[in-house]
C-alpha positions in Angstrom: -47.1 -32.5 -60.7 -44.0 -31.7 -58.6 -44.1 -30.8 -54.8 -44.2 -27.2 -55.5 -47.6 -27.6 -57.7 -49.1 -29.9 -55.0 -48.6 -26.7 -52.5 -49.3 -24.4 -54.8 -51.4 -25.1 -57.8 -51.4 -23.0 -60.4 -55.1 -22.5 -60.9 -57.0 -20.9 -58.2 -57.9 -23.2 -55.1 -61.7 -23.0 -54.9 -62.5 -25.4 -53.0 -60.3 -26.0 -49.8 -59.1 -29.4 -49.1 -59.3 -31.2 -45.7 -55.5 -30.8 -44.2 -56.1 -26.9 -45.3 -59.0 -26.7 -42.9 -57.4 -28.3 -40.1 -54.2 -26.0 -40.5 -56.1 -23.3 -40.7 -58.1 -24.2 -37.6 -55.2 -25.1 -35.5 -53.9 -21.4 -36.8 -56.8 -19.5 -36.3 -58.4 -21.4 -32.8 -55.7 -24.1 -31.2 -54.7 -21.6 -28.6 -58.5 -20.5 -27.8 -59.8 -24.1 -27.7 -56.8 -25.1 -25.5 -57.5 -22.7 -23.2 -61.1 -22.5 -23.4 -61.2 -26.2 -22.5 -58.9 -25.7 -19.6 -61.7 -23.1 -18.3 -64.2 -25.3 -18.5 -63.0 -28.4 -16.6 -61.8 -26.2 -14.2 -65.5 -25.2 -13.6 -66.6 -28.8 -13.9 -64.0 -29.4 -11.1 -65.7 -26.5 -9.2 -61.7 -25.0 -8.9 -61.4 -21.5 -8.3 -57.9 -21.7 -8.8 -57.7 -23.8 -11.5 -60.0 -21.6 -13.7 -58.2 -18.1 -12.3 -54.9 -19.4 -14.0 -56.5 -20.0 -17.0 -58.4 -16.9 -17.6 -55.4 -15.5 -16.3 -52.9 -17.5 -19.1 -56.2 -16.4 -22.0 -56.8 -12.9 -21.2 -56.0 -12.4 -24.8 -58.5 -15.2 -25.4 -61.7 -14.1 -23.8 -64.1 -11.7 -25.4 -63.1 -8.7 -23.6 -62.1 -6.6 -25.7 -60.1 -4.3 -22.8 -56.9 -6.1 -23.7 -55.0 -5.1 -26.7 -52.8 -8.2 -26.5 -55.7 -10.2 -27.6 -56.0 -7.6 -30.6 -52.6 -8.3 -31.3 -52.3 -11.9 -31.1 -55.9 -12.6 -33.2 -54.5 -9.9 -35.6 -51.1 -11.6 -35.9 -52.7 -15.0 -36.6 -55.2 -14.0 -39.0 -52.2 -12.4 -41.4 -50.5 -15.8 -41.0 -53.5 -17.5 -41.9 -54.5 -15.2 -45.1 -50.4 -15.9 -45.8 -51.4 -19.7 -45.7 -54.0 -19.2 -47.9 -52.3 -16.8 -50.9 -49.2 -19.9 -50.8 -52.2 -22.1 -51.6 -53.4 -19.6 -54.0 -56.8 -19.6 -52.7 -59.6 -18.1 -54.4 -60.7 -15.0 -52.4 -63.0 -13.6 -54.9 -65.8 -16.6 -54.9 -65.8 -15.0 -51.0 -69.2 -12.7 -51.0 -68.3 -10.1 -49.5 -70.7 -7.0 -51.1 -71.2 -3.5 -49.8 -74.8 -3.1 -50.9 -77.9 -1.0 -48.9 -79.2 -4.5 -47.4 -76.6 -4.6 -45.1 -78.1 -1.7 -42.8 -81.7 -3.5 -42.6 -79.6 -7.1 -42.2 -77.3 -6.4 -39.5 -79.7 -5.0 -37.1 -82.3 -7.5 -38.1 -80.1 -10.3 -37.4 -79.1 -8.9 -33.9 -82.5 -8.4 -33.4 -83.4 -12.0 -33.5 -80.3 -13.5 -31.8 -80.4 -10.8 -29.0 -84.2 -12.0 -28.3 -82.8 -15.8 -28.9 -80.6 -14.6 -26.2 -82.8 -13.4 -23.8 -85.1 -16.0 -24.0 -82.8 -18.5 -22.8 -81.5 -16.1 -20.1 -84.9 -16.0 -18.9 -85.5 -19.5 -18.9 -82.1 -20.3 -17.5 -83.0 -18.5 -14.5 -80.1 -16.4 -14.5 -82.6 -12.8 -15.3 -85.8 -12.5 -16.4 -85.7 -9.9 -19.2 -89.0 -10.2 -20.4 -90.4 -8.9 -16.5 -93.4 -6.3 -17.8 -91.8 -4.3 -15.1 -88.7 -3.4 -17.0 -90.9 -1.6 -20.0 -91.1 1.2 -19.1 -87.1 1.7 -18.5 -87.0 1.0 -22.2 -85.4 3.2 -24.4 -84.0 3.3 -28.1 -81.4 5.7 -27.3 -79.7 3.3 -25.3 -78.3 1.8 -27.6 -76.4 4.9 -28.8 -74.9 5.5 -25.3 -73.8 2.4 -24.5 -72.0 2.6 -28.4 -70.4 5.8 -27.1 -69.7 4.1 -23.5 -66.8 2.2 -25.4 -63.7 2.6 -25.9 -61.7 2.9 -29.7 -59.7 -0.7 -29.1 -63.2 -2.4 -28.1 -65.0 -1.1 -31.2 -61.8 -2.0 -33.0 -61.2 -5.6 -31.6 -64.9 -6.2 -31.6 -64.8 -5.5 -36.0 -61.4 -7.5 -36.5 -62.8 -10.3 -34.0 -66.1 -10.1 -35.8 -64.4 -10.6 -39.5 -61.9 -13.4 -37.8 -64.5 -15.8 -36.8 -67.1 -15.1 -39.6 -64.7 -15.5 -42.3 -63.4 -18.8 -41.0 -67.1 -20.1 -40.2 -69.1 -18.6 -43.1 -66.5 -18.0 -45.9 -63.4 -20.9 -45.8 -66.1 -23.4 -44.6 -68.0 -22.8 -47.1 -65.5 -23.3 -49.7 -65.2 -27.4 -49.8 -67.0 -29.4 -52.5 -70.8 -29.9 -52.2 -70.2 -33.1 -51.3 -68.1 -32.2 -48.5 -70.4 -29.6 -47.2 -72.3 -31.4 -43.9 -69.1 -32.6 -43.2 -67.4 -28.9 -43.2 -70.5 -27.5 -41.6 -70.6 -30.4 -38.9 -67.2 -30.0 -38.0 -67.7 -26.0 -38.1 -70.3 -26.3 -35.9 -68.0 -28.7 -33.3 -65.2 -25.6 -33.2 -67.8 -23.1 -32.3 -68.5 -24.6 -29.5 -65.3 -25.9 -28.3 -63.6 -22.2 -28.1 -66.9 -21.1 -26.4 -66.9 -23.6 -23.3 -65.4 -21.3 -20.8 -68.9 -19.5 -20.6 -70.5 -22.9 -19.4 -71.9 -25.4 -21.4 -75.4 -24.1 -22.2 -73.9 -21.0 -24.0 -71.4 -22.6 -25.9 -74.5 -24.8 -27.1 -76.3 -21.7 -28.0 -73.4 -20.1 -29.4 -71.4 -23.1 -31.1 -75.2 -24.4 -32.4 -78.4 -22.5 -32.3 -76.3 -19.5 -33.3 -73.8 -20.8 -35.6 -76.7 -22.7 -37.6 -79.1 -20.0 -38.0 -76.3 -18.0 -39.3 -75.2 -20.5 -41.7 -78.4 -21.4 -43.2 -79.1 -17.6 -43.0 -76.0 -17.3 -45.3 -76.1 -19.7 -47.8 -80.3 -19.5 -48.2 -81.3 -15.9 -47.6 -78.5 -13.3 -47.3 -75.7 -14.6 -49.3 -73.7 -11.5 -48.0 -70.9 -12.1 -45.5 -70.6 -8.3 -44.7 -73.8 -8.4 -42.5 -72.6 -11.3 -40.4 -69.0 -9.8 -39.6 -70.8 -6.5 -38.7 -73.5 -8.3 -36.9 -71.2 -10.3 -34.9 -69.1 -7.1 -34.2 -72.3 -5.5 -32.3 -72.3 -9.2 -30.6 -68.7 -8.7 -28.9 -69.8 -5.0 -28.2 -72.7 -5.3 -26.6 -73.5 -9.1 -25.9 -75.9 -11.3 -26.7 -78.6 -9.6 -25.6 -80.6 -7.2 -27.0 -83.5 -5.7 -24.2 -80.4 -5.2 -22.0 -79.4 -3.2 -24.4 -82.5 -0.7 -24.9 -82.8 -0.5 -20.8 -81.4 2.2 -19.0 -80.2 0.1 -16.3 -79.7 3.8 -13.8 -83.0 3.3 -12.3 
């Protein structure tokens, strides 16, 4: 087999090898982790300063999905990485990606549960108490469609492409290693989700990175065995937050 076979075999790559998943990686989350990690210290440190330059230096890094450089950027990187992957001749087809009628009972569903998740450990943070009987009664479904309509195009749009970017790193190329492999892949999955997530303190990149990430994959590969639900799902996460009374309450009272 000569060099150019050994990049690019000439059957399809199923099963992705270990330097493939730490290009991809360094593609697809070096800059976020970087930065992400700078945030954090600088909150250990307890400096102002130090974490105003750094959210300063990743406001196309956060989740706010105001700023269209961060569109751009996560766009730009994940054509470099699908690029990586067609020199590799990666199998896309094994991804499941399936439109089928599940999806609109899944998504919501899934929110459901990890908006709840969510507020639970809000609650028991201390940070609010969402589950305050008091706040019944300025519950209402058709919050949810006016905080959808509150947003702008570019959030709905980053929140969809940011959405497919992380889930079809986390739930579709780690996935793809041999069985064998497959702790390992989801281990070290599980270790990125978190580090990218630090600069929202280290209780919700735990919930995020772990409690979140694991549900999801064992959701995945045991139950849904769809990928289209998760991208959506996470999509409604970057919308709306990880929260889901917040979003039924009419928060004018």
């Amino acid at each position: 087999m000569n060099l150019l076979e050994k990049i690019r075999p000439k059957e399809k790559l199923k099963y992705l090898r270990w330097f493939d998943i730490l290009i991809v990686t360094a593609i697809l989350f070096g800059i976020f982790i970087i930065t992400s990690t700078q945030i954090f210290i600088g909150l250990l440190q307890s400096n102002p300063q130090a974490i105003q330059d750094s959210a300063e230096s990743m406001e196309i890094a956060t989740d706010g999905a105001a700023y269209s450089g961060n569109f751009t950027l996560q766009a730009t990187l994940l054509i470099i990485t699908l690029l990586y992957l067609l020199i590799r001749n990666f199998d896309f087809k094994q991804l499941k990606i399936r439109l089928h009628w599940s999806v609109i009972i899944w998504v919501p569903v899934l929110f459901a549960i990890m908006g709840l998740f969510g507020d639970l450990v809000t609650t028991v943070s201390g940070e609010y108490n969402y589950f305050d009987p008091s706040l019944i009664q300025y519950m209402n479904p058709i919050e949810i469609l006016n905080k959808f309509l509150a947003l702008s195009p570019l959030a709905i749009g980053y929140a969809l492409l940011n959405g497919f970017y992380e889930e079809f790193f986390f739930l579709g190329l780690m996935t793809s290693v041999k069985d064998e492999h497959k702790w390992y892949a989801l281990a070290f999955s599980t270790l990125i989700r978190v580090s990218f997530h630090t600069y929202q303190g280290l209780l919700w990149s735990l919930v995020i990175g772990v409690v979140y990430g694991l549900f999801y994959y064992f959701m995945y590969k045991k139950v849904i065995k769809n990928l289209l639900p998760f991208f959506l799902m996470h999509a409604l996460a970057d919308m709306f937050g990880s929260s889901l009374i917040y979003l039924l309450i009419s928060w004018n009272y």
